[in-house]
PDB file with one MODEL, atoms N, CA, C and O in Angstrom:
MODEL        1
ATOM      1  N   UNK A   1     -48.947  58.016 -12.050  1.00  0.00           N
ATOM      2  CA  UNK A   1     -49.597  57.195 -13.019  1.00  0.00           C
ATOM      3  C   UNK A   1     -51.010  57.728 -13.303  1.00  0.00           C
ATOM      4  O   UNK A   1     -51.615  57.973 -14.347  1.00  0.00           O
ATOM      5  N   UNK A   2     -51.271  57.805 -12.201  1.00  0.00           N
ATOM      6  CA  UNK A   2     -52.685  58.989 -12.731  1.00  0.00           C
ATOM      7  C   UNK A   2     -53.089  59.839 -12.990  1.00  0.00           C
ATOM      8  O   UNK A   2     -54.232  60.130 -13.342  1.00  0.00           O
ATOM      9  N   UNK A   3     -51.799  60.660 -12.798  1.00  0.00           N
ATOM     10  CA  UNK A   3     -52.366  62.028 -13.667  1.00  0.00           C
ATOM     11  C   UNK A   3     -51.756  62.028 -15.569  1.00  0.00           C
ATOM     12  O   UNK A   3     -52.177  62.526 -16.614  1.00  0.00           O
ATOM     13  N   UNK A   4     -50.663  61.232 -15.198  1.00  0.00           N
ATOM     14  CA  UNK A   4     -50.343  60.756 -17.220  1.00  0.00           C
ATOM     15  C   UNK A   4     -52.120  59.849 -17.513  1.00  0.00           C
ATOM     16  O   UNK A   4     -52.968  59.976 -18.396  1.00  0.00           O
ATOM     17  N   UNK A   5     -52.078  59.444 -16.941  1.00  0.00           N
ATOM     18  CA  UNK A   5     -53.692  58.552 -17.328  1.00  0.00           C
ATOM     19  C   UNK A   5     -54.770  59.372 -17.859  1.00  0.00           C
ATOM     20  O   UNK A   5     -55.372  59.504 -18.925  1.00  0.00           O
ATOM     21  N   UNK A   6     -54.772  59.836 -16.766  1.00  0.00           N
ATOM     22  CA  UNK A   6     -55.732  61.884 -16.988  1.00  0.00           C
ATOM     23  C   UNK A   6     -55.147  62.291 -18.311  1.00  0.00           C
ATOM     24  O   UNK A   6     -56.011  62.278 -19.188  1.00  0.00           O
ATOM     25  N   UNK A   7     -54.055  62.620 -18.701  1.00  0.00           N
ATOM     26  CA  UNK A   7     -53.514  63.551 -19.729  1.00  0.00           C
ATOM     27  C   UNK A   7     -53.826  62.913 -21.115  1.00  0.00           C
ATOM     28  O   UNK A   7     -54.250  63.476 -22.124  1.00  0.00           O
ATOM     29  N   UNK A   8     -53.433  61.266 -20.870  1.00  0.00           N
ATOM     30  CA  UNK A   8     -53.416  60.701 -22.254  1.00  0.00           C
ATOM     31  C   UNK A   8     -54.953  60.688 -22.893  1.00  0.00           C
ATOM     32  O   UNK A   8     -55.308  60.755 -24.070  1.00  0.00           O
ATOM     33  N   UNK A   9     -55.878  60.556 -21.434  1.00  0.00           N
ATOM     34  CA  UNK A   9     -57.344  60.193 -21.706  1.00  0.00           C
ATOM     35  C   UNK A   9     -57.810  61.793 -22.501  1.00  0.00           C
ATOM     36  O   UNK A   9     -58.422  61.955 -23.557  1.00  0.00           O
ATOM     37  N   UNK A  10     -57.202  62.932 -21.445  1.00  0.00           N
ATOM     38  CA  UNK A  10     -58.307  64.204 -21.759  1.00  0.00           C
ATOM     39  C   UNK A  10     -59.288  64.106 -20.845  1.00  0.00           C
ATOM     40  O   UNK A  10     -60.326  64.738 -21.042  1.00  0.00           O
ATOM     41  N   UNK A  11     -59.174  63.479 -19.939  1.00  0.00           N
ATOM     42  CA  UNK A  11     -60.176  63.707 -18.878  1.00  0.00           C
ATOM     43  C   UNK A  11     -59.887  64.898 -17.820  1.00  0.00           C
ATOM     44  O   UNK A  11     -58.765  65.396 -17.906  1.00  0.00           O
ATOM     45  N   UNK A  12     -60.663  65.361 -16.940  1.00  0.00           N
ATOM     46  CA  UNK A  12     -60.534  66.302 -15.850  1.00  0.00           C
ATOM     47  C   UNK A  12     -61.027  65.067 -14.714  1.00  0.00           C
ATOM     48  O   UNK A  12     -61.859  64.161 -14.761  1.00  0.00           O
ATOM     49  N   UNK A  13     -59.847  65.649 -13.473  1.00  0.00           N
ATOM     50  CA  UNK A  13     -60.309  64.653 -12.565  1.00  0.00           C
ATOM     51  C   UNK A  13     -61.581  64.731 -12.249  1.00  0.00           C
ATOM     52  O   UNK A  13     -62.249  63.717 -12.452  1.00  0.00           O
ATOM     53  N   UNK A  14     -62.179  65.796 -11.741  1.00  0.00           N
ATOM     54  CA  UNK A  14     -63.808  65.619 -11.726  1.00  0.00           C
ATOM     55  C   UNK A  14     -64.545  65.004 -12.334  1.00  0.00           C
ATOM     56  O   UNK A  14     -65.587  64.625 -11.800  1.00  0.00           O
ATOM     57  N   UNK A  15     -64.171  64.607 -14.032  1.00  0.00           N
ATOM     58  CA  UNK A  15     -65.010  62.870 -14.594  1.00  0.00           C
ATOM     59  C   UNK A  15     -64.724  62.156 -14.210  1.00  0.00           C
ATOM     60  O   UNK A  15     -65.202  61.234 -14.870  1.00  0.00           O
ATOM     61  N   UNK A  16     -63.816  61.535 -12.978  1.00  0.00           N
ATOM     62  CA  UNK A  16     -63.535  60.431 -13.196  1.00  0.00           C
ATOM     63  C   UNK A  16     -63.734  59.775 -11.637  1.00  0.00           C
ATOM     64  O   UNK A  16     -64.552  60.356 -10.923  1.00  0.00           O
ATOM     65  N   UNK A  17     -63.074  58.671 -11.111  1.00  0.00           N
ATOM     66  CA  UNK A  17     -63.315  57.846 -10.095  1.00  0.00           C
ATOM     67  C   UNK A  17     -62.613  56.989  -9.405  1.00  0.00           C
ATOM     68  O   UNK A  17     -62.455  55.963 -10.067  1.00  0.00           O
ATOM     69  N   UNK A  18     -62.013  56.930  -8.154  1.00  0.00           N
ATOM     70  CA  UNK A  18     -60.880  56.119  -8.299  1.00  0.00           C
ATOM     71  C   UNK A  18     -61.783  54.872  -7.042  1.00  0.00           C
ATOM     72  O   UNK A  18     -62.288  55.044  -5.933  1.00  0.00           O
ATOM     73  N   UNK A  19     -61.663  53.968  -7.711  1.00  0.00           N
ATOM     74  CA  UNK A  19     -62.236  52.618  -7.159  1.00  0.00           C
ATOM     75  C   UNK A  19     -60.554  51.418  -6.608  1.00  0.00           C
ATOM     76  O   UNK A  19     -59.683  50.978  -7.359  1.00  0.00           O
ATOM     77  N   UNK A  20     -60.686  51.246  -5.139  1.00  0.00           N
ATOM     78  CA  UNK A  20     -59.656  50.841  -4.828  1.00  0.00           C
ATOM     79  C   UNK A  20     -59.571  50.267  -3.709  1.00  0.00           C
ATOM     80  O   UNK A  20     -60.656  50.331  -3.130  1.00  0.00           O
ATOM     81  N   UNK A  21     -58.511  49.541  -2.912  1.00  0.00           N
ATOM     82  CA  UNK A  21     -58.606  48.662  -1.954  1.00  0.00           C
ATOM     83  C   UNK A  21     -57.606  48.927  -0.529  1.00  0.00           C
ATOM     84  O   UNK A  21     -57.366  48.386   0.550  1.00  0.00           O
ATOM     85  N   UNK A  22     -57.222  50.114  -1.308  1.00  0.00           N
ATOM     86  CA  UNK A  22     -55.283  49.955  -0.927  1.00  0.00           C
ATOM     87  C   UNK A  22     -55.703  51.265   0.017  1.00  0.00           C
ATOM     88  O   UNK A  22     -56.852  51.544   0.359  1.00  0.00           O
ATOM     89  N   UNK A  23     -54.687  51.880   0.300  1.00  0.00           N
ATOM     90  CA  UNK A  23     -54.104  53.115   0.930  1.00  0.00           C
ATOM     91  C   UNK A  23     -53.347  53.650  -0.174  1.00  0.00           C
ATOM     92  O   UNK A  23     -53.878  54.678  -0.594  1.00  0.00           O
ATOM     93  N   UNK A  24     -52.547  53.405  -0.649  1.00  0.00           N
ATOM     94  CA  UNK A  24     -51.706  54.115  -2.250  1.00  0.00           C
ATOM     95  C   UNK A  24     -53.241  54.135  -3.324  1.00  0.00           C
ATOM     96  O   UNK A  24     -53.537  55.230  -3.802  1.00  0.00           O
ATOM     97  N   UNK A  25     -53.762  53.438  -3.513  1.00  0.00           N
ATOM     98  CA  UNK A  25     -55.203  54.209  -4.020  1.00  0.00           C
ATOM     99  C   UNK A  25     -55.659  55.379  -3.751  1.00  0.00           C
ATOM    100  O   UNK A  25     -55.624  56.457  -4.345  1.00  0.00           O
ATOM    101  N   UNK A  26     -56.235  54.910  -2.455  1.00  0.00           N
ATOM    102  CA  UNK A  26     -57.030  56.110  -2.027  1.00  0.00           C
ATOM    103  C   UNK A  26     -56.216  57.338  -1.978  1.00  0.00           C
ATOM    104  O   UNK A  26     -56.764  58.409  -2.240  1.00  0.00           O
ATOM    105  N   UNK A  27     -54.790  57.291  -1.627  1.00  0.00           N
ATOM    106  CA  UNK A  27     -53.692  58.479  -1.531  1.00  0.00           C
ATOM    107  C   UNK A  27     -53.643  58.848  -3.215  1.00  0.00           C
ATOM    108  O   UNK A  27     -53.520  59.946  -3.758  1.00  0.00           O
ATOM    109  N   UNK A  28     -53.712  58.210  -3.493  1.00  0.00           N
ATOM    110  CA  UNK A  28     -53.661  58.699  -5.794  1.00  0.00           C
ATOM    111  C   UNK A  28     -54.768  59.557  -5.861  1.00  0.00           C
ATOM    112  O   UNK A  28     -54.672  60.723  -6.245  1.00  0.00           O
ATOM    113  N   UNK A  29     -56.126  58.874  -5.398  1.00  0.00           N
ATOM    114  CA  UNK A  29     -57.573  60.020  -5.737  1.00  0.00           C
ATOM    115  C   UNK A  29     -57.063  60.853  -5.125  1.00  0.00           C
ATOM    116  O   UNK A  29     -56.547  61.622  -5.936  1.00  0.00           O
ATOM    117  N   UNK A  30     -56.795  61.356  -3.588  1.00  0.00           N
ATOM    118  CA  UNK A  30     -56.614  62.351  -3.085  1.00  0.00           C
ATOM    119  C   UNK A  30     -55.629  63.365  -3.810  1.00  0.00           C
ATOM    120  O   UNK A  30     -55.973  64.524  -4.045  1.00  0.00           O
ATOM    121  N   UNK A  31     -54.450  62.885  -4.133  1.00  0.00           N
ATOM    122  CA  UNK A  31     -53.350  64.120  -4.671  1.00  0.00           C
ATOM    123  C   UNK A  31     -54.032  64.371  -5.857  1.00  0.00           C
ATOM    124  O   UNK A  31     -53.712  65.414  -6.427  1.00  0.00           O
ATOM    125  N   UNK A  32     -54.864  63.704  -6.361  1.00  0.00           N
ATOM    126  CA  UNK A  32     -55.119  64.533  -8.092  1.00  0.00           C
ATOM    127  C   UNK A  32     -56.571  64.359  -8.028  1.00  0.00           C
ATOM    128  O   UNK A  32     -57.337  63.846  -8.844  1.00  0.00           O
ATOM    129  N   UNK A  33     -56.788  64.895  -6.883  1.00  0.00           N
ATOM    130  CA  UNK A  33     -58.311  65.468  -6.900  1.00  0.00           C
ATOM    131  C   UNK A  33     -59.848  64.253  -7.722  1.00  0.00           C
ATOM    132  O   UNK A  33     -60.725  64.533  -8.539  1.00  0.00           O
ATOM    133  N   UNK A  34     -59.643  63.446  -7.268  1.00  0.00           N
ATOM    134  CA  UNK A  34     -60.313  62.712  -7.931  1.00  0.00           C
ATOM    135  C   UNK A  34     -61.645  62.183  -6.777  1.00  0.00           C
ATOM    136  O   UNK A  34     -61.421  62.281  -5.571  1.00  0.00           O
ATOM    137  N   UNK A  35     -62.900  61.675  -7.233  1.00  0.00           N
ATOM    138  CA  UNK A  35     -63.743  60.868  -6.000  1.00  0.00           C
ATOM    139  C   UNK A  35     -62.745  59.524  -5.483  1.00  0.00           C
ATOM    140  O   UNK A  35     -61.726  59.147  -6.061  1.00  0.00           O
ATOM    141  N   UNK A  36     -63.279  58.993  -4.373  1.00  0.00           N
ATOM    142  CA  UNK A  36     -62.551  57.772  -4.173  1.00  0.00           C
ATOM    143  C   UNK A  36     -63.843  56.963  -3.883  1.00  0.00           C
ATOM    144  O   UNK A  36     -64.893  57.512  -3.548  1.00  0.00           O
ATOM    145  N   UNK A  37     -63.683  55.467  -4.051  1.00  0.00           N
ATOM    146  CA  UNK A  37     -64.424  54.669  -3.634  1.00  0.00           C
ATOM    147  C   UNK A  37     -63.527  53.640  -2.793  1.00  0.00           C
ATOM    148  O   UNK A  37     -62.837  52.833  -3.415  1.00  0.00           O
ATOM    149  N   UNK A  38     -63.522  53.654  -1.138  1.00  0.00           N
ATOM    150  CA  UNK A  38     -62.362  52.116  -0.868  1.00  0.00           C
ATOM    151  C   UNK A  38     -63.718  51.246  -0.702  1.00  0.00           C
ATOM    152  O   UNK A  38     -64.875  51.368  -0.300  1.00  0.00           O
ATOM    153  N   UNK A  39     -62.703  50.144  -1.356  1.00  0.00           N
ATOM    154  CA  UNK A  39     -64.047  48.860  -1.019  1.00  0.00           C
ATOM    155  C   UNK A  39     -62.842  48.167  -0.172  1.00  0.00           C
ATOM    156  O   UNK A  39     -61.625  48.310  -0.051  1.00  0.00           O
ATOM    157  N   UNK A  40     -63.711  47.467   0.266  1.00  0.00           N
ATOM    158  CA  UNK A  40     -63.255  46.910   1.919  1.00  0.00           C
ATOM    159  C   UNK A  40     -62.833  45.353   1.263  1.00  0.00           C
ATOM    160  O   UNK A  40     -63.114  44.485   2.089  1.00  0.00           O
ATOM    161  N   UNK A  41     -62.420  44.959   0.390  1.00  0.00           N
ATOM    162  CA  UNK A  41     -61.747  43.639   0.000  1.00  0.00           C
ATOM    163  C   UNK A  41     -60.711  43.514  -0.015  1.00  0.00           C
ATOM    164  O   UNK A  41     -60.256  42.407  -0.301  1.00  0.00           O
ATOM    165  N   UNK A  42     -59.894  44.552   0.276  1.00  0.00           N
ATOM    166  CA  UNK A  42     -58.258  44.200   0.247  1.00  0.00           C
ATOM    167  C   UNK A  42     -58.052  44.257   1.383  1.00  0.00           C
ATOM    168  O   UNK A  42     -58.893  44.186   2.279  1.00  0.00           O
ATOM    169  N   UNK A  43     -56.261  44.468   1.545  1.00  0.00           N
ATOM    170  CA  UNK A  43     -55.745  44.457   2.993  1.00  0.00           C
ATOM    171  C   UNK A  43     -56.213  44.907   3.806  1.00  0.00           C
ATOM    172  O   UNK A  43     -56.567  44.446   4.892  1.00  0.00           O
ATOM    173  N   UNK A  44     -56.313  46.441   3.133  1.00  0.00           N
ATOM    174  CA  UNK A  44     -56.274  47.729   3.801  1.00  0.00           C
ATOM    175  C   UNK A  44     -57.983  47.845   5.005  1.00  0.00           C
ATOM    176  O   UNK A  44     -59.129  47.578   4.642  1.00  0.00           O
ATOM    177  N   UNK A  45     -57.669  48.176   5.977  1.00  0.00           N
ATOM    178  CA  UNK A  45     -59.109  48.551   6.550  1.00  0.00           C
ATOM    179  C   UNK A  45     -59.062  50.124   6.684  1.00  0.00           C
ATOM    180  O   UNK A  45     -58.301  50.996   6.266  1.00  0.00           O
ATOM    181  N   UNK A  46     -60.358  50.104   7.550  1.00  0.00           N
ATOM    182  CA  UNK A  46     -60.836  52.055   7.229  1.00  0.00           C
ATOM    183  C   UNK A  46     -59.846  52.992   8.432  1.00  0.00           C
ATOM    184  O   UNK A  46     -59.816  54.222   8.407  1.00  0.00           O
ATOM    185  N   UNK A  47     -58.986  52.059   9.566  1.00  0.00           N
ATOM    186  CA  UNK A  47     -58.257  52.357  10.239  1.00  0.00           C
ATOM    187  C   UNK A  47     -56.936  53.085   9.523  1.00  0.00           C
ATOM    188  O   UNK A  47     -56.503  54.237   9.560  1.00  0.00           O
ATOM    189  N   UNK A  48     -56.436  51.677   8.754  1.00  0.00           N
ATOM    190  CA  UNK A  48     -55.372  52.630   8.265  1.00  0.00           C
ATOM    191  C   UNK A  48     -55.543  53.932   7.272  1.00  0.00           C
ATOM    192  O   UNK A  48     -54.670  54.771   7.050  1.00  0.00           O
ATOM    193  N   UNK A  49     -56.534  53.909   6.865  1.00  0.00           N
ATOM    194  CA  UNK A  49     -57.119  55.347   6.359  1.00  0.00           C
ATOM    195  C   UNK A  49     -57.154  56.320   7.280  1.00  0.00           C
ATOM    196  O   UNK A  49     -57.085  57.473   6.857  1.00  0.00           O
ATOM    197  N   UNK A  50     -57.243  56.147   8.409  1.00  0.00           N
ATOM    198  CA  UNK A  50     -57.465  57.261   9.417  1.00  0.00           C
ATOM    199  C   UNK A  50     -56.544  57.518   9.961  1.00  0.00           C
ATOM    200  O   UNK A  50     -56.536  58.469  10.744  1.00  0.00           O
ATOM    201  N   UNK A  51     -55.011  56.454   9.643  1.00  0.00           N
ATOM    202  CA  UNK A  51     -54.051  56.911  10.651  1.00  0.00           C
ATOM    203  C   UNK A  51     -53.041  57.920   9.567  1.00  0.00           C
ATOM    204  O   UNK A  51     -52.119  58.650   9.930  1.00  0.00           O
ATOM    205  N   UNK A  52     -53.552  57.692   8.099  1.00  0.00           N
ATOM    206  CA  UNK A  52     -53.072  58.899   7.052  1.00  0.00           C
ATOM    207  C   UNK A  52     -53.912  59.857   7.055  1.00  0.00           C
ATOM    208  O   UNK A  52     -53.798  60.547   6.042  1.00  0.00           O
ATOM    209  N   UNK A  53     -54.624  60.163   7.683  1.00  0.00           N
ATOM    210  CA  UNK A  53     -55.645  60.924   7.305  1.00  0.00           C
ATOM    211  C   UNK A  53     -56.414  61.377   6.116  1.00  0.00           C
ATOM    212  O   UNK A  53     -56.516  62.499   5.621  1.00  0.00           O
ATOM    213  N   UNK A  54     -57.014  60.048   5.721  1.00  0.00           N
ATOM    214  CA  UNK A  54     -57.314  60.383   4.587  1.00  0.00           C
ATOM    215  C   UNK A  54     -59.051  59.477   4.458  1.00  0.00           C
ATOM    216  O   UNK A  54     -59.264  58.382   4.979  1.00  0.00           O
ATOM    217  N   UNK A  55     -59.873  60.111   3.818  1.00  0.00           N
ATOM    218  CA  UNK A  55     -61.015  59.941   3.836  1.00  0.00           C
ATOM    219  C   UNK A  55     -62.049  59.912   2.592  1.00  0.00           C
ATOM    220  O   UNK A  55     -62.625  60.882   2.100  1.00  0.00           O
ATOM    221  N   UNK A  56     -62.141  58.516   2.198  1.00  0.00           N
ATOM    222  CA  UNK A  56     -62.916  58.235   0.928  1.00  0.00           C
ATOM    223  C   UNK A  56     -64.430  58.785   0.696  1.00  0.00           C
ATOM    224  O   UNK A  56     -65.376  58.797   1.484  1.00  0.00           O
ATOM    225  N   UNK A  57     -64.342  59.226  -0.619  1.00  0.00           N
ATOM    226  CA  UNK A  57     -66.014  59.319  -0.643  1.00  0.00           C
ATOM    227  C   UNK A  57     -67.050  58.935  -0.360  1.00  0.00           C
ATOM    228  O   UNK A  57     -68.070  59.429   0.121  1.00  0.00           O
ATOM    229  N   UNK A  58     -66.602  57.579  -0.836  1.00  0.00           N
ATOM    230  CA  UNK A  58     -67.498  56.274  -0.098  1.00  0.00           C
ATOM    231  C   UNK A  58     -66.656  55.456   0.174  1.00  0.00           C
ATOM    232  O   UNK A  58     -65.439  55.552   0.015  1.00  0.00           O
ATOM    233  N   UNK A  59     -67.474  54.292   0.754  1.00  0.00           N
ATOM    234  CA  UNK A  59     -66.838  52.827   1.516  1.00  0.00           C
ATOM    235  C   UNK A  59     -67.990  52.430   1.012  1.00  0.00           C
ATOM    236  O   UNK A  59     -69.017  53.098   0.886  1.00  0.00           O
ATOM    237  N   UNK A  60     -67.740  50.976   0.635  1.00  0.00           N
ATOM    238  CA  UNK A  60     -68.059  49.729  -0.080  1.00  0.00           C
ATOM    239  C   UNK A  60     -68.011  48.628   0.291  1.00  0.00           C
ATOM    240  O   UNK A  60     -66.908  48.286  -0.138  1.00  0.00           O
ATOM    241  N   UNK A  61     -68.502  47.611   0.901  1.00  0.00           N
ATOM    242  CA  UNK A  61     -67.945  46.686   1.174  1.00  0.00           C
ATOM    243  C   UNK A  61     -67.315  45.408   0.222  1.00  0.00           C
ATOM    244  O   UNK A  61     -66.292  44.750   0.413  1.00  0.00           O
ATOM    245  N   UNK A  62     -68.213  45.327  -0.756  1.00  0.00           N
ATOM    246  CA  UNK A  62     -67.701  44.746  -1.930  1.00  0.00           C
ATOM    247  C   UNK A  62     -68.161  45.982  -3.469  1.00  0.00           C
ATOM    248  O   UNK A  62     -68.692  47.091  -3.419  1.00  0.00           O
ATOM    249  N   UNK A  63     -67.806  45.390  -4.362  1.00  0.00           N
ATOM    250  CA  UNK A  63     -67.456  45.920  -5.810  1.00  0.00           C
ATOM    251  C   UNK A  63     -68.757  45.376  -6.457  1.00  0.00           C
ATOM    252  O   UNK A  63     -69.175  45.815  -7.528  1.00  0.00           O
ATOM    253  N   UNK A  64     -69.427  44.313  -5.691  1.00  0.00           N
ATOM    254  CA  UNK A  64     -70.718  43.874  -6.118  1.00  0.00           C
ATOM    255  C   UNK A  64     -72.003  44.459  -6.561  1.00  0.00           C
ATOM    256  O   UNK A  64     -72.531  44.985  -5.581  1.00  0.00           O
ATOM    257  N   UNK A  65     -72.795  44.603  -7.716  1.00  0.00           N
ATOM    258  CA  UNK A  65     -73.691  45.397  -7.904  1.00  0.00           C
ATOM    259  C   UNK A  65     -73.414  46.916  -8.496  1.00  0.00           C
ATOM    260  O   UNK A  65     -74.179  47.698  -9.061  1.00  0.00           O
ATOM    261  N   UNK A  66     -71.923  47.032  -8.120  1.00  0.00           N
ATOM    262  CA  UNK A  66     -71.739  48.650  -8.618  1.00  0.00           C
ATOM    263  C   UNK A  66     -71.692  48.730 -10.361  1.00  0.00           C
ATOM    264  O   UNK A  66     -71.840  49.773 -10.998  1.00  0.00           O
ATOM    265  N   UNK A  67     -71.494  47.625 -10.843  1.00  0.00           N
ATOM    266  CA  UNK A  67     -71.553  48.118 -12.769  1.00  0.00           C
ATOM    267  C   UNK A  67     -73.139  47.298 -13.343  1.00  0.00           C
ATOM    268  O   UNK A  67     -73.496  47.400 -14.517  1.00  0.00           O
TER     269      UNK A  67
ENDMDL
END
């Protein structure tokens, strides 16, 4: 879904940002090269990130203040 997203937009992943809560998030920025942001409001904690090995740009605790 995100790289048709990419295609339809004309973007390069390097413009862009993937802001998310999940583990299938953060796994989407990773395969198509994108930044990640996990914010810490969903299920997911920074554990199960580590047991995929996978490691966000940043951590967030909320979505607050960021726009």
């Amino acid at each position: 879904m995100v790289s048709l997203a990419l295609e339809r937009l004309n973007l390069n992943p390097e413009e862009c940002v993937m802001i998310g809560d999940s583990r299938v998030d953060m796994v989407a920025a990773q395969e198509c090269g994108l930044k990640s942001v996990f914010v810490k409001t969903g299920s997911a904690e920074e554990r199960d990130l580590d047991e995929i090995d996978i490691s966000p740009d940043f951590t967030l605790d909320s979505i607050e203040g960021i726009f």
